[in-house]
N, C-alpha and C positions, 0 to 999 in steps of 0.2 A: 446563354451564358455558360460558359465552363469552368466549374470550379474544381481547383485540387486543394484537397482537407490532406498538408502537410503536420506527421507528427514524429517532432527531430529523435535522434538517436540518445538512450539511455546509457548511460558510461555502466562497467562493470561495477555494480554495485552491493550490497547484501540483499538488497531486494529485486535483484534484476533475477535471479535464479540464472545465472549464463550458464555457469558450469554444472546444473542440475540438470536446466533443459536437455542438453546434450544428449542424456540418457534416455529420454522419452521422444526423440527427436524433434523438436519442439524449436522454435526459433525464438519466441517471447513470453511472457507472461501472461498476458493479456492485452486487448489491443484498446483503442485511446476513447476510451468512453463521453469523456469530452469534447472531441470533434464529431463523432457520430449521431450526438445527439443535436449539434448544431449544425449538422447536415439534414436533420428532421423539420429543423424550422427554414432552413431555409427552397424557396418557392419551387414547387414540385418539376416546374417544366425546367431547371435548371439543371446541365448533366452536374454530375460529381464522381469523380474520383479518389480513391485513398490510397495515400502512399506513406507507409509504417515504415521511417525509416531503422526500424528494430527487427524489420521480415523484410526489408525488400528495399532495394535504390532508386536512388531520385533520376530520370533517365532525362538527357535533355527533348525527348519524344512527350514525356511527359511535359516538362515546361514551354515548347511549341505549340501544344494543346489548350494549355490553360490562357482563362483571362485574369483569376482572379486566384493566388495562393492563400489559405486560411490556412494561419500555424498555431497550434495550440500548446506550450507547454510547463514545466517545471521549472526548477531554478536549479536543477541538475543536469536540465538537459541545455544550458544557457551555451555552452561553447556548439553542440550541435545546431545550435536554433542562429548563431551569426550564419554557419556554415552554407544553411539553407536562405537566409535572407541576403545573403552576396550573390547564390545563383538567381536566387528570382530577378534580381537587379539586374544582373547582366543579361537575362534571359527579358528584359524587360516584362516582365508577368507583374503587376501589382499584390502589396500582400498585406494584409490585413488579421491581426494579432490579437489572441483575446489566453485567459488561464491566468495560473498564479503568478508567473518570471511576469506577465508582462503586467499583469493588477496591482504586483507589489512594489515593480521599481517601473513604472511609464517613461522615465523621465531617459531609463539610458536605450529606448529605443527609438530614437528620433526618426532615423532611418526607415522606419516601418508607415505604409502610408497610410492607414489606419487601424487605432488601438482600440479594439470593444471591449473594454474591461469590465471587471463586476460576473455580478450573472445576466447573461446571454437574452436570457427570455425578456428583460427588461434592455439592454444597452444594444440589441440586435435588430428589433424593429423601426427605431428611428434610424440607424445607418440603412437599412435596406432600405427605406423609404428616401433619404437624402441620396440614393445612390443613384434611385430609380428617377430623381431629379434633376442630378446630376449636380449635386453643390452639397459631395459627401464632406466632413471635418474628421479631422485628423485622429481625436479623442473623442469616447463616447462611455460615458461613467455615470455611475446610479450610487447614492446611499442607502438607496430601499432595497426590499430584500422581495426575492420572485417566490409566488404561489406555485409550488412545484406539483401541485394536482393539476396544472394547464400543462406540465412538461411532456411534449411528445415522445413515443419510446424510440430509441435507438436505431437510426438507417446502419442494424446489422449486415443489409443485403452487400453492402460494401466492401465489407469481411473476407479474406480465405481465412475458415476459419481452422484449416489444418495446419496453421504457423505456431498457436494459442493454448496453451496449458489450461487457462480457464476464460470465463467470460464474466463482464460484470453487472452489474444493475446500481441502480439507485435508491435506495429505500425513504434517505429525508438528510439534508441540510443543517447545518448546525449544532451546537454543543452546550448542555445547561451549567457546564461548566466555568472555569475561571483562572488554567493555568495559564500563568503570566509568560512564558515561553511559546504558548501556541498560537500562533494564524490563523486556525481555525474559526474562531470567533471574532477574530478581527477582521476578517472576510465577508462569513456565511453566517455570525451574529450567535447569541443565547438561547433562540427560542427554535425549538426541533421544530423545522418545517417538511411536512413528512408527502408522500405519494398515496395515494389510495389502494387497498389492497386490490380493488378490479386493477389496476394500472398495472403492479408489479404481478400480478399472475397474468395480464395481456402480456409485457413484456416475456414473463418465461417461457407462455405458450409461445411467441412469436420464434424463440429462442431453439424450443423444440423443435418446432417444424420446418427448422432450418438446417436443422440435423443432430442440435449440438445434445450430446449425452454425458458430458463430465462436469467436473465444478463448476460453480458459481459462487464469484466474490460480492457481496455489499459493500459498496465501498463508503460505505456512511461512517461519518468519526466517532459519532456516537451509537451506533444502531440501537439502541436502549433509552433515548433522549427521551423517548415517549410511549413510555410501558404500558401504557393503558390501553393504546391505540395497535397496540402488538400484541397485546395478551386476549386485546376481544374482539381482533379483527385480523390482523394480517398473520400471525401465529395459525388460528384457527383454518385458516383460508391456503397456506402453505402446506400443512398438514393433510388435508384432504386433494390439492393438488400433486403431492408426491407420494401418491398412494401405488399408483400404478408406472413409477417413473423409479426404478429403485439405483440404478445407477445413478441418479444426481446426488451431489452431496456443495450442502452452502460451506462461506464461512465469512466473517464479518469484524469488524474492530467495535469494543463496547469499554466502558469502565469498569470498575473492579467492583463495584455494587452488583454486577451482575449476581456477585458468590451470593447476594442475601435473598434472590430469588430463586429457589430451587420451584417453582412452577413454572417459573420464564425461563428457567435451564431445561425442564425437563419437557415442555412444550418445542425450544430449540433445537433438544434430541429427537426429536419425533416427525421434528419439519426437515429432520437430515441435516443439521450444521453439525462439524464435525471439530474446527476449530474458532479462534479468537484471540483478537488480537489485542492485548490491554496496557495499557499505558502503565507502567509499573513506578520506573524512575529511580527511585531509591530507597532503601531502607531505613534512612534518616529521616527521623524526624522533624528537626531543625530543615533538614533541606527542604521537605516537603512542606511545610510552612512557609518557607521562602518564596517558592514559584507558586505560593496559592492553591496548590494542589489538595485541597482540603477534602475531597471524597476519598484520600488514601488514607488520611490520619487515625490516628489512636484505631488500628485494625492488627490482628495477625495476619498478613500480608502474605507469609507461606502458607496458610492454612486456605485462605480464601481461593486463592491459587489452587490446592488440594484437592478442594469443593468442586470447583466449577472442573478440574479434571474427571474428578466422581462422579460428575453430573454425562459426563462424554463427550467434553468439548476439549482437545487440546489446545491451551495455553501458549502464545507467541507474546513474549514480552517487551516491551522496549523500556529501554535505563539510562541514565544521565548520569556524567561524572561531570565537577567543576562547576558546581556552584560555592556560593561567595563562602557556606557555614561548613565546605567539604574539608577533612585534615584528608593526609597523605593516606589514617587507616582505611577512607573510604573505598578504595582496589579490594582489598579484600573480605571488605565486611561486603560490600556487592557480589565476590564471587562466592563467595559463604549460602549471599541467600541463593542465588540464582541454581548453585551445584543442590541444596536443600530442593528447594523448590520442584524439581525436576524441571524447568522452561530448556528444551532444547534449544527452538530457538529464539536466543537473546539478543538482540537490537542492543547493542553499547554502543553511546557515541558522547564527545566531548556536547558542553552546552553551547547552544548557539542563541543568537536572539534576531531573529526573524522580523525585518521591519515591522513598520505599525501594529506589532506587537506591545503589551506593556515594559516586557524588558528590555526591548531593544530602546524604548522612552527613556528610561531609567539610567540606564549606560549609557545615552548619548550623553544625558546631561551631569554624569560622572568622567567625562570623554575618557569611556571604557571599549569604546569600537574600534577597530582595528581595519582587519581585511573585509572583501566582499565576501559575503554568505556561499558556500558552495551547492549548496543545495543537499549535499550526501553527509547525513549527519551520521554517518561511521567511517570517515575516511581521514578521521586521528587532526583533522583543523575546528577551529572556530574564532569567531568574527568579534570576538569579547576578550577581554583581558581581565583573566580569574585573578581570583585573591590570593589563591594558593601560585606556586612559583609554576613557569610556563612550563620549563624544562621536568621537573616534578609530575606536575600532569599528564604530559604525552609520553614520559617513560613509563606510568602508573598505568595508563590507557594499554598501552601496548603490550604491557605484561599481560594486564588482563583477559585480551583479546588472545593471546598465544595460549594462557592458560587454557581458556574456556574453551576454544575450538583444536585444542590438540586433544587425538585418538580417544588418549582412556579418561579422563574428565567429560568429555564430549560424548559418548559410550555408556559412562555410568549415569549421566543425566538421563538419557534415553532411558534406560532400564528403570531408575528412579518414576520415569515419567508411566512409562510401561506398567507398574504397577498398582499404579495407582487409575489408571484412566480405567471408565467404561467400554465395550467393544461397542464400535457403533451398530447404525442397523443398514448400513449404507452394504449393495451388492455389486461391487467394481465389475466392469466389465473387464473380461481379459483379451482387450484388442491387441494387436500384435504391437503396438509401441510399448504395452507395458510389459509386456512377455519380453520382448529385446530389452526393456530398461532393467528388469530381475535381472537376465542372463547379465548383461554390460555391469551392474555392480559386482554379480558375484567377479568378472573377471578386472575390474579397473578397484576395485575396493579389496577384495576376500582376497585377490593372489597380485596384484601387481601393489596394492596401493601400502601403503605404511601403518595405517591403520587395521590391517588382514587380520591381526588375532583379536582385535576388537569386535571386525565385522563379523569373523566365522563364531565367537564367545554370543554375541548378541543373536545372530542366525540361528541356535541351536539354544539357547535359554527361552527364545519368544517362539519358537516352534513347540516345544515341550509345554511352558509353561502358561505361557500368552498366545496359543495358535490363533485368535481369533484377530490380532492386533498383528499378525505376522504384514499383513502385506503396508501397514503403518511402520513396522520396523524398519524396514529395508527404505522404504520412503525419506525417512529419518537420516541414516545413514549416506542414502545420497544428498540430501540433504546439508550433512557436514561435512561433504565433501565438497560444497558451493561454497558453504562459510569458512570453511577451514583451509583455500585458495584464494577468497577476499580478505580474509583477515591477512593472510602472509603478506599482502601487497601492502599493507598498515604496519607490519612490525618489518620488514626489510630494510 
């Protein structure tokens, strides 16, 4: 049996880094962790092929080869993933669909000839088993939730992995949280289901000796779900794993609880994470009682932010405009915290409400829904009808977005953030992509770009000042020049 693990193409996004990559010559972010590892379960004598349509084209060589297309994707990548499902069709190749676009709405993929929804480890064994019968069905869905210490590691071998900025892992499942905006847990459920520390150090080792020597993302929503189980195992186990590995460097998404453990920060620093990514949302109080978001409440929010900077972990925020209790001050009481705060980069996007979510519950039955969800919750839309006026909001959004990623605001946040951060202990290598990414900023940033008195004031402030942060400056700076090209396409 020949299968092709199709993963559709990402639209230019804030998080797609397109016009970062450029500079390190990099084609994508990282490549689709979700099909690679459903490449693991499925039956070894089976060939596989991967075709990332975010590094590379769907050739009809390839769909001639295939018996069976597995597409896996988001609800961003929705317009690329028809694209691919029209050629399989004509290509007559069967294709069979599993991830979020397709677990969340099944219903608008009819055309797909079979949906494994859910998680994999659970909705994938009985379709291989009906396959192998030959009386496979169309849908295959689980309420239960999978023991992810049975999850096999990653068919990396699949990989080029010189397309790939970073690589990912899986550390655990799920979120003990309760914000009524997120999918997270109306997915993958309340209770962190976690991997076991021999797994994720098999994983890295496997990772190593594949070649790969740079980052490494966690892509867990919570990576903190389960403190106990990281503070006297996997922390401990990381740490002595990266002893002799000093060019690696992690980084992971957690909650903002994170600031009240400086042993879990400073364990983090030691295991090499370098940043983090935390759900911020607003400075409102009122709002963050709205969407549930009760782990932010009654906290100083810049200061926490501060902390976990001081501890050595740079801070990537993400923020909501447009809920029901936001007045029109909320634009600028958010660029207020955010320019405080030092968060380079800030994730701003209108509120959306993500089916079988509780707020997308809540708006149906206020018929407060509108369009379909885009998936790209910075791309100045959403699928709700705020309380504040439409026009109001997307012209408030868009200021804010111009503000925060033009030159000298964007500039002085860095320097803000610069002062405050620890130097890591992480020893970059100086492979020749990053040596051409220095040179390519100093000439597309320092002398062609609009931002040049920004880049050369920060180039010689963190030299002098902050040498040890220097090669995180320039990082930065390219950086805002990825956000600062996305946002234009939001306020044009």
């Amino acid at each position: 049996m020949n299968i092709l693990l199709v993963y559709p193409k990402i639209p230019d996004t804030f998080w797609s880094f397109r016009h970062a990559l450029k500079f390190v010559g990099k084609k994508s972010v990282s490549p689709p962790l979700g099909l690679l590892t459903v490449a693991a379960m499925l039956p070894s004598d089976w060939e596989k092929r991967l075709v990332d349509l975010n590094v590379q084209r769907l050739t009809d060589a390839d769909l001639a080869w295939a018996d069976y297309a597995f597409i896996s994707a988001m609800v961003v990548q929705r317009k690329s993933v028809d694209q691919v499902v029209a050629r399989c069709k004509a290509a007559g190749v069967k294709t069979v669909a599993g991830g979020p676009l397709f677990t969340i709405e099944p219903d608008q993929f009819l055309e797909i000839d079979h949906l494994v929804l859910n998680e994999a480890e659970l909705t994938l064994p009985p379709f291989l088993q009906d396959l192998a019968n030959g009386c496979a069905r169309h849908v295959y869905e689980t309420t239960e939730y999978a023991d992810i210490a049975q999850t096999p590691a990653p068919l990396w071998e699949l990989v080029d992995m010189r397309h790939y900025a970073t690589m990912n892992v899986q550390f655990s499942r799920g979120c003990p949280f309760d914000c009524d905006f997120c999918n997270v847990t109306a997915m993958l459920g309340h209770r962190p289901r976690i991997k076991t520390a021999e797994q994720i150090i098999n994983e890295l080792d496997k990772l190593y000796q594949l070649g790969w020597r740079d980052g490494v993302f966690f892509v867990d929503d919570n990576f903190i779900g389960n403190k106990k189980y990281l503070k006297t195992e996997l922390m401990p186990s990381l740490i002595e794993w990266k002893k002799d590995k000093p060019a690696i460097q992690f980084s992971t998404e957690a909650s903002i609880n994170l600031a009240d453990d400086a042993e879990l920060m400073q364990m983090m620093f030691e295991a090499g994470f370098t940043s983090v990514f935390v759900g911020i949302e607003t400075p409102e109080e009122d709002s963050l009682a709205e969407c549930n978001k009760k782990q932010n409440l009654k906290r100083d929010l810049v200061e926490d932010v501060k902390r976990i900077q001081r501890a050595g972990l740079s801070v990537q925020g993400g923020f909501i405009v447009g809920f029901d209790s936001d007045t029109p001050s909320i634009f600028q009481r958010q660029i207020d915290f955010i320019q405080r705060s030092g968060i380079a980069t800030a994730m701003v996007g209108l509120l959306q409400a993500p089916p079988g979510t509780r707020l997308y519950e809540r708006l149906k039955r206020e018929g407060r829904l509108c369009e379909d969800l885009s998936g790209d919750n910075v791309d100045g839309t959403t699928n709700i009808v705020p309380v504040m006026d439409l026009e109001i909001l997307r012209r408030g959004y868009k200021q804010m977005l111009q503000y925060l990623y033009s030159p000298k605001p964007y500039y002085e946040r860095v320097k803000t953030f610069l002062r405050e951060c620890r130097p890591p202990i992480i020893r970059a290598r100086l492979n020749q992509n990053y040596i051409l990414a220095f040179f390519r900023s100093i000439v597309r940033l320092g002398i062609l770009g609009r931002e040049r008195l920004q880049y050369w004031q920060l180039f010689l402030w963190t030299l002098f000042r902050r040498p040890k942060l220097f090669p995180l400056a320039i990082t930065l700076a390219v950086y805002g020049h990825h956000f600062r090209k996305t946002a234009e396409l939001r306020v044009s």
